[in-house]
C-alpha positions in Angstrom: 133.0 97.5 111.6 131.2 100.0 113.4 128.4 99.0 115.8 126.4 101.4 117.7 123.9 100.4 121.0 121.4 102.9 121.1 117.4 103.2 122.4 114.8 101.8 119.8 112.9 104.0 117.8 109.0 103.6 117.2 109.6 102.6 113.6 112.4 99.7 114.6 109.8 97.5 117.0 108.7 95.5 114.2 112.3 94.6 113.1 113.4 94.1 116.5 110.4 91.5 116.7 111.0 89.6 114.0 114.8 89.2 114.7 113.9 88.3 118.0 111.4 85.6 116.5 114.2 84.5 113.9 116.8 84.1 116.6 114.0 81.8 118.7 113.1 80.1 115.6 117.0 78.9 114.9 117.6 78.5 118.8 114.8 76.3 119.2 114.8 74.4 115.9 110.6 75.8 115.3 109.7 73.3 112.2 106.9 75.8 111.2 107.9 78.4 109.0 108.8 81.7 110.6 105.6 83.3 109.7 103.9 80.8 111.0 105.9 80.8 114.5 105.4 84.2 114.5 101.6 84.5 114.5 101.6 81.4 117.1 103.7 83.1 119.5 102.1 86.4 118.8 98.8 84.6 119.4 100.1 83.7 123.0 101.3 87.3 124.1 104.7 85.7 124.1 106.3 89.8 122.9 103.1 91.9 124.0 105.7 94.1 126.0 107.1 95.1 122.6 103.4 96.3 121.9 104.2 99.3 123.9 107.7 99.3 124.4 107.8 103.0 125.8 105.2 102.3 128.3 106.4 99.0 129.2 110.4 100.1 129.1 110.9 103.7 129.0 107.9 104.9 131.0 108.9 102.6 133.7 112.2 103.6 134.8 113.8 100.7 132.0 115.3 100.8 128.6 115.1 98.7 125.5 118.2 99.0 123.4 119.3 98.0 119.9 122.8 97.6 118.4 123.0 98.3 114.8 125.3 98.2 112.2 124.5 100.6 109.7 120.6 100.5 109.5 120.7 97.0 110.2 119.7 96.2 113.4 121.7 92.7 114.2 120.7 92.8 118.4 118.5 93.6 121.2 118.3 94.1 124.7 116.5 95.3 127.5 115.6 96.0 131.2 112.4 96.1 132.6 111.4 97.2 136.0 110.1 94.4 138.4 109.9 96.6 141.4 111.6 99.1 143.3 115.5 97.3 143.9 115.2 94.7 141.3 115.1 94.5 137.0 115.1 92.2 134.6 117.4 91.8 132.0 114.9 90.4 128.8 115.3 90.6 124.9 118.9 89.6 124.5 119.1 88.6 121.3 121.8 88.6 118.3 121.7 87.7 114.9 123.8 84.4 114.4 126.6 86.2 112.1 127.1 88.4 115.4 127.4 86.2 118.2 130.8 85.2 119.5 132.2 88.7 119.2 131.6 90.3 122.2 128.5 92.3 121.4 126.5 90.1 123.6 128.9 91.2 126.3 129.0 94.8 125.5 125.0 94.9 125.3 125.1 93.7 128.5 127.4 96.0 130.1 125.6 98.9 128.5 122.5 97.1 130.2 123.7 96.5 133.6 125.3 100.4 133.8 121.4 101.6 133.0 120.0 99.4 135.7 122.9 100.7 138.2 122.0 104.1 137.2 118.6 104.0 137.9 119.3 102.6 141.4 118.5 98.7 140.7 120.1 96.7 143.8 119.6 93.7 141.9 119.0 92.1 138.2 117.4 89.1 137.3 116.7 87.1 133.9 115.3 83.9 133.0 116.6 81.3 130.5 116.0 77.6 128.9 118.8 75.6 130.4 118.5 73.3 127.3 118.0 75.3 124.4 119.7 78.1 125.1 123.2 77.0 127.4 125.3 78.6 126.1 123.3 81.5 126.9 122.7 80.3 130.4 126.9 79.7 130.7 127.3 83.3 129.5 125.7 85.2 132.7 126.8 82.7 134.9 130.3 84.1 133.9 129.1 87.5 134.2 128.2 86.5 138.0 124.8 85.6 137.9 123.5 82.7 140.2 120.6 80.5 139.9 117.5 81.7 141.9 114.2 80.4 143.2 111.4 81.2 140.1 109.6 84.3 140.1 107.5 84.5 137.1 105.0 81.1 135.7 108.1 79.9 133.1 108.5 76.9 135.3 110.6 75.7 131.9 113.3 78.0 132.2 116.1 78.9 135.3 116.0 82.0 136.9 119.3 84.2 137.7 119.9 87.2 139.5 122.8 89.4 140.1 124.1 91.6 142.4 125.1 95.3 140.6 
């Protein structure tokens, strides 16, 4: 099978949004239907930087990626510019049928090379320890260590790395 990382287009923010949501819904065990998670989190602002990805990505010295498989898009991933030095890693998310295959891994990479292009000294993310461990195991393996919070998710650990 042939998968391909590439930028998002205009016309795939919508898909990418509701994979994103799906992937939450699963990973979280949401009892509401998905449409219904959907317009609650959508009511909180929980994706508004996907409203604009190209201001709040490309325009900003980051990237928002997708890995397709055909026209399917079955992951996401992005960086986002938090200042000068230092990204974040946010949107890392894969279809369940994809994951433990090493497409996590090579959306990363991809990820990380960007932010060392662009001159990032450092990268940080922030998971749910509980929901999503295995998630939280994964960049720990990659070499990222736990950090003090920076953003108001006081539920989720903070990580940063070193590129």
């Amino acid at each position: 099978m042939t998968y391909i990382i590439r930028p998002i287009k205009q016309e795939e923010v919508a898909p990418a949004r509701r994979l994103i949501y799906s992937v939450a819904h699963e990973v979280y065990q949401d009892t509401r239907s998905l449409e219904e998670s959907m317009a609650f989190y959508d009511s909180k602002g929980v994706l508004e930087d996907m409203d604009d990805v190209q201001g709040s990505y490309f325009d900003d010295d980051g990237t928002f990626l997708v890995m397709v498989e055909g026209d399917q898009i079955i992951g996401t991933g992005a960086i986002k510019r938090l200042d000068t030095d230092i990204c974040e890693l946010k949107r890392l998310w894969f279809l369940k049928e994809y994951r433990g295959k090493g497409l996590g891994y090579k959306m990363t990479r991809e990820l990380l090379s960007f932010a060392r292009d662009k001159g990032y000294q450092r990268v940080r993310l922030e998971t749910d320890p509980v929901a999503q461990l295995q998630a939280l195991n994964f960049y720990k393996r990659l070499g990222f260590y736990e950090i003090p919070q920076y953003s108001q998710h006081q539920d989720e650990t903070a990580l940063e790395l070193v590129l």
